[in-house]
N, C-alpha and C positions, 0 to 999 in steps of 0.2 A: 663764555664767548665761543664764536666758532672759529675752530683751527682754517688755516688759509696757507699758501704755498709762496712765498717772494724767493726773488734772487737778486742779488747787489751787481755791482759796476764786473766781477770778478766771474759773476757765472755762477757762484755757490747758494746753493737750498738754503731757505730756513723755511722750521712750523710756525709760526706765530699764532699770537689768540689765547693760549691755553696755558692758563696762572697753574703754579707747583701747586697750589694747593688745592686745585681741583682733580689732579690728578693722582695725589697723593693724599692728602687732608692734611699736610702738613707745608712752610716755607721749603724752598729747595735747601737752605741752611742746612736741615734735618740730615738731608743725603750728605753733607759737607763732612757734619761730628761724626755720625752713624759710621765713616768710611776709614775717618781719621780713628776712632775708636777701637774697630776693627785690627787697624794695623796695629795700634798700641798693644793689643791683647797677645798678637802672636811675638812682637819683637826681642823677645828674652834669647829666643831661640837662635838668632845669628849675631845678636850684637853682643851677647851676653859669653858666647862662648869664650871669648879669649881670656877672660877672667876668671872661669870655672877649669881650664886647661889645664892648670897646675896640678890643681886638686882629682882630677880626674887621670892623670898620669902619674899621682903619690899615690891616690888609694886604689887605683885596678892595677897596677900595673903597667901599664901601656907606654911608648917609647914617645916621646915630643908629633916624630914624622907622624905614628900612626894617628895619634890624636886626630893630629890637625887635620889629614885626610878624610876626619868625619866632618868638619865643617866644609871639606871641601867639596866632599859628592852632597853634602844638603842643600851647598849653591848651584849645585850644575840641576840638581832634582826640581830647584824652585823655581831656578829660570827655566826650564824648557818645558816645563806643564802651562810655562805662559801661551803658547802658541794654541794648542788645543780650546783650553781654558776662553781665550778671546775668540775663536772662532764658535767654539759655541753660545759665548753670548751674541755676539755677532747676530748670528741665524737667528736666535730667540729661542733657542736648546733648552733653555736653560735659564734660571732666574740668578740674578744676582746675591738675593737669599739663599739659594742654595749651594752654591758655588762657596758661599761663606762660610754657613754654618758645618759644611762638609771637610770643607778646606780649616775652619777650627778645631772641629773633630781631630783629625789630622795633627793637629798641629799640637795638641793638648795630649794626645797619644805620644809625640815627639819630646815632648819634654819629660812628661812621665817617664819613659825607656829612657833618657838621657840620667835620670835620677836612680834609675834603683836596676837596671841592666847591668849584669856585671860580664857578660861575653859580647867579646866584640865584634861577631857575627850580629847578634842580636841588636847591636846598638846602630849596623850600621843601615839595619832595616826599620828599626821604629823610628831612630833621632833622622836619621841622614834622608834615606828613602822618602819615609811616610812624612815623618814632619817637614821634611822638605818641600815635596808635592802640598801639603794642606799650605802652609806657607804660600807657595807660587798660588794657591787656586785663589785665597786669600787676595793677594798681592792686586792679581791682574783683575778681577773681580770690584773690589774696592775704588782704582784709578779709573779701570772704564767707566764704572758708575758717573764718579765725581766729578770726572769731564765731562760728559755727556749732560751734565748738570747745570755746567758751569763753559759753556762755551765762550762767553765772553771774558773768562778771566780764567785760559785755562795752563798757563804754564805755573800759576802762583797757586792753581789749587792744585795742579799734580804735587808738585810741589810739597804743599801743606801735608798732605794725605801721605807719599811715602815718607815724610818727615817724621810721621809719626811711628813710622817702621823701625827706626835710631831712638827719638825719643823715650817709647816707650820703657827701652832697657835700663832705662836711667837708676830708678829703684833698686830692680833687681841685680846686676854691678856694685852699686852701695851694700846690700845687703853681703852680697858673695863674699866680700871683705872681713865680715866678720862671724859671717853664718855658713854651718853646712850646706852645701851645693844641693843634699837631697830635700832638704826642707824648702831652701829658695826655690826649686823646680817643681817641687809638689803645688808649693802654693803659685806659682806661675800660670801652670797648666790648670788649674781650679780657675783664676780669673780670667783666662784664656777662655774657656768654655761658658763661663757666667755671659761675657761681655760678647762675645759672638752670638749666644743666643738670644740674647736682646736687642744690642744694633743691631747684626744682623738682619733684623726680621722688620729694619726698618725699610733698608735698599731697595728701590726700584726703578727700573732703566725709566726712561724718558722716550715718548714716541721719537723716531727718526727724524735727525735735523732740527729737535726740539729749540725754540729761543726765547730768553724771558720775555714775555707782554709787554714790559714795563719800558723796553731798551729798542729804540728803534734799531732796525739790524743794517739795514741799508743805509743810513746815515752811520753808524758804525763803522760800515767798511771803508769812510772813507773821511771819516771827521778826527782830527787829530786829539781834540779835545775828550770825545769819547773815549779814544783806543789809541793809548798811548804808545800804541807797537808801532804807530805808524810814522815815519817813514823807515823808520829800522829796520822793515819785518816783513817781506812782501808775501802774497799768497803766492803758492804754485801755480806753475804754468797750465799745468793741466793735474788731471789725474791720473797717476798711474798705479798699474797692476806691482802684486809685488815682482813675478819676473822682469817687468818691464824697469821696475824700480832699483833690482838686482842690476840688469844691464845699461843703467845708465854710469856708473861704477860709483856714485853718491851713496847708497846704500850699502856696498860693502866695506868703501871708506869708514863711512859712521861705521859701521859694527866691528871693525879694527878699533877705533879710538874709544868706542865705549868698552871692549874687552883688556884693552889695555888700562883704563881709569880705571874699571872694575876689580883688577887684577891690584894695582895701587893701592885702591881704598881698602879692601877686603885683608889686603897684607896688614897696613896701619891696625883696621880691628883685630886681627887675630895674633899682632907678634907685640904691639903695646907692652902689656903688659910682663911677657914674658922676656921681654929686653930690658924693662925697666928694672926687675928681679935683679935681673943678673949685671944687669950695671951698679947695686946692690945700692938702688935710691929708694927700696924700700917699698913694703906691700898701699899704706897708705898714698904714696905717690903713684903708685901703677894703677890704685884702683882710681883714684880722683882724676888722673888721665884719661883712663879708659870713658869715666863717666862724662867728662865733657867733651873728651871728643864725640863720643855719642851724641849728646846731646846738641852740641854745635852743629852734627851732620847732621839729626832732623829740622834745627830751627832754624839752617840757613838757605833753605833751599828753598821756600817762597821769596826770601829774602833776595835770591839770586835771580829768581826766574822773574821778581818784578826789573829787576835791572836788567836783563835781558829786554825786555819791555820799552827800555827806555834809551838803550845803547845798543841794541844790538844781539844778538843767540851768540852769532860767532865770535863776536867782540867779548862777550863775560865769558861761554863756554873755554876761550884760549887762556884768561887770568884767574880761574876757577882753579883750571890743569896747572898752571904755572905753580898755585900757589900748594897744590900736592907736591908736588914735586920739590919745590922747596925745604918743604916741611920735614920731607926724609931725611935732607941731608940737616936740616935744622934737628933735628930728635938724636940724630948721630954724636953731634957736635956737643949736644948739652947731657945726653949720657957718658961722653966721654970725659966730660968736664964738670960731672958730678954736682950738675945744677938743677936739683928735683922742678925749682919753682920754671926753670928757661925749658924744661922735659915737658911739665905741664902747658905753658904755653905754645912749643910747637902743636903737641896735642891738639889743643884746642882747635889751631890751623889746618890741621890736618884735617880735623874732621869736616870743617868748611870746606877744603879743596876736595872731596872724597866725599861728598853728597850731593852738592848744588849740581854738576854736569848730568845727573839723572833726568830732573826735571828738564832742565836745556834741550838734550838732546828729543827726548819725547816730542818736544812741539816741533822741530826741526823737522823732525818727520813730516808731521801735517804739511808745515811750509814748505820742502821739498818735491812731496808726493802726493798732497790730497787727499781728499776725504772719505775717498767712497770706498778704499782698501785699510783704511788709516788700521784700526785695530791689526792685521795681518803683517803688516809692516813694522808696527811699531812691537807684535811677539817675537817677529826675526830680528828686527834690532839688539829687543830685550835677552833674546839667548846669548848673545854674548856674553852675559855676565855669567854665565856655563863654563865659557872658555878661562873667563879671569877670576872665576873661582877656581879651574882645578890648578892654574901657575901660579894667580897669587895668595894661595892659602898650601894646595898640596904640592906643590913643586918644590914652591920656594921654600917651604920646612925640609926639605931636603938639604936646599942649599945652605940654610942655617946652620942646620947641623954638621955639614961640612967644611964649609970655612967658616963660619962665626955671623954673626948678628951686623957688625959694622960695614964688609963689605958689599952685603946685600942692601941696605938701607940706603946705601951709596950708588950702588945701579940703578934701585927705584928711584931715588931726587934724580937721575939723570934720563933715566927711562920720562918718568912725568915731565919733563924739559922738552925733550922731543917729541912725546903726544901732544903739549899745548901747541909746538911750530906746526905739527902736522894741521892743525884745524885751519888753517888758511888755505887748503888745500880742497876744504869742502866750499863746492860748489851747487849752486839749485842749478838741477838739471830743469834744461826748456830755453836757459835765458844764454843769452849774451856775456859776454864776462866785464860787465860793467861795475859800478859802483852801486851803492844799493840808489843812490840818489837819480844817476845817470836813468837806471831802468825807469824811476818814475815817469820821466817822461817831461816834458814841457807842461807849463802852466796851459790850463783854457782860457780862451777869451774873457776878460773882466775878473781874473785873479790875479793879482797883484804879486808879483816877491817883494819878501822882505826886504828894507832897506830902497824897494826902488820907486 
């Protein structure tokens, strides 16, 4: 069919006309797995660590703080090659195949040195550095693909896709428990590389503004049945630039409340385990911890981003936060009361509150600031988890080691309390400080409200 050019009641492009499979020879599904698969391949790498920490502090030598400081600069390396990384698919630099299978490379090198490096110069440049960066090239690569795919359902495929970024650690965690760290990471980095080179090489962006054939776009924008965002969800006011989008103070808001959830979450992965030890509930409890909360943090997060959908970004986005926050001081309470099975279940919470807010905030973007900057926006968003990687991984093992495990887990449930109050504070710049309802506006002549 031939491509054509509409726009809705809101002012926003779409391409219509042009089926996934004429432009790829495959359903857009393809781009869905191929993205998700991707992530699963590198994820050993940051969810995996707090498990391997032990053992990587008994056999090299190395001190709790130093450790952790490697997971902490491979967060700061992963988030701020996202900025780059989106600009040049952006442009069309650069294919999303190769951004991947480079950023595998990368990341497959990362675990290797994390396995058989034994100076910690060395480690902090293959694991930290370089796996770091393939990681982010991976990361940002993957998402923008899958949205761009998936415009009409894109908070529940971001979603899906870094889901798989938690997920995929799931094995490798089970295994750490009862296998050498050097053999789990060898064979890590072997599947890491198989599975990039093959998804991989499925990825491909979508012409600009792309929309499925199949889905009228203009009745979309404004049929509740269609698009269940609606009236919870409104599009931006206009488009703005990212300094534009800096200076409405909406933008630096978010990048505070995601550096601070990022800081949260990243804590839960990286001290789980190493608190449950020492509350001495035993290696099988740290690691079954570790594993679900991982695993609840990739599977809940389509799960959240469709309830966003149907309640509201900022409405789930503040009970997401709530319920990190909780969980700290819930994990405190049940190591101190020597309840392996009440440890595993904060866990599990934990990992829900400490994943879903990824995908939320991502589309907040769009709905805030628009489409024509979105990628650039949403790299500066995403570097904040730069920030809440180096406090909530390498600060905070500082403060571990200095006063103890309990009072810090107790800052964090208090810290995540006041990030979730903060989210009423984000506001869509352009509009009025109405309700979301208010902004709609009045019914048109010949629609009816309910009940009247």
């Amino acid at each position: 069919m031939t491509a054509r050019d509409v726009r809705d009641v809101y002012g926003r492009q779409y391409r219509v006309g042009e089926d996934a499979r004429e432009l790829t020879g495959h359903p857009r599904r393809w781009q869905l797995w191929a993205a998700w698969a991707c992530m699963v391949a590198i994820s050993p790498l940051q969810y995996s660590f707090g498990t391997a920490a032990l053992d990587l502090q008994s056999g090299r030598g190395w001190g709790a703080v130093q450790t952790m400081w490697l997971l902490a600069i491979f967060v700061a390396c992963q988030a701020l090659v996202a900025i780059p990384a989106a600009w040049l698919q952006r442009v069309r630099r650069v294919t999303p195949t190769r951004l991947v299978v480079l950023g595998g490379v990368f990341a497959a090198a990362g675990l290797a040195t994390l396995a058989h490096a034994a100076s910690y110069p060395a480690v902090v440049l293959g694991y930290a550095v370089i796996g770091g960066t393939g990681a982010g090239l991976v990361y940002a690569a993957c998402i923008t693909t899958a949205g761009r795919w998936f415009p009409d359902n894109r908070v529940a495929t971001i979603g899906f896709v870094t889901g798989g970024f938690a997920v995929g650690a799931v094995p490798s965690i089970a295994l750490l428990t009862v296998a050498d760290h050097r053999l789990v990471f060898d064979l890590a980095a072997a599947l890491a590389l198989l599975i990039v080179l093959t998804a991989g090489g499925v990825l491909k962006d979508p012409p600009r503004h792309w929309w499925p054939a199949e889905l009228d776009a203009q009745a979309w924008a404004v049929d509740r049945k269609l698009n269940r965002s609606i009236p919870n969800n409104i599009p931006a006011a206009r488009h703005y630039r990212p300094g534009e989008a800096m200076r409405t103070g909406a933008l630096p808001l978010m990048w505070l409340t995601l550096a601070l959830s990022t800081a949260l979450s990243l804590f839960g992965i990286a001290f789980v385990v190493s608190y449950a030890i020492q509350a001495q509930l035993g290696l099988a409890v740290a690691g079954f911890a570790a594993g679900l909360l991982a695993a609840v943090n990739g599977l809940g997060r389509s799960f959240a981003g469709q309830l966003s959908d149907r309640f509201g970004r900022r409405r789930v986005l503040a009970a997401v936060l709530m319920i990190e926050g909780l969980t700290q001081v819930g994990l405190v309470l049940a190591g101190e009361a020597g309840a392996g099975w009440a440890f595993v279940l904060f866990a599990m919470f934990a990992g829900l509150g400490g994943g879903a807010f990824y995908a939320i905030m991502a589309n907040l973007v769009l709905e805030f600031f628009g489409e024509n900057s979105l990628l650039q926006n949403q790299a500066i968003l995403y570097s904040a988890k730069a920030a809440g990687g180096l406090v909530g991984v390498g600060v905070t093992a500082g403060l571990v080691e200095a006063i103890g495990y309990r009072p810090v887990f107790l800052g964090a449930g208090l810290l995540g309390l006041v990030t979730a109050l903060s989210v009423r504070f984000l506001k869509q710049p352009g509009r009025p400080s109405l309700t979301v309802r208010s902004q709609l506006g009045t019914p048109v002549a010949g629609v009816v409200r309910p009940g009247k």
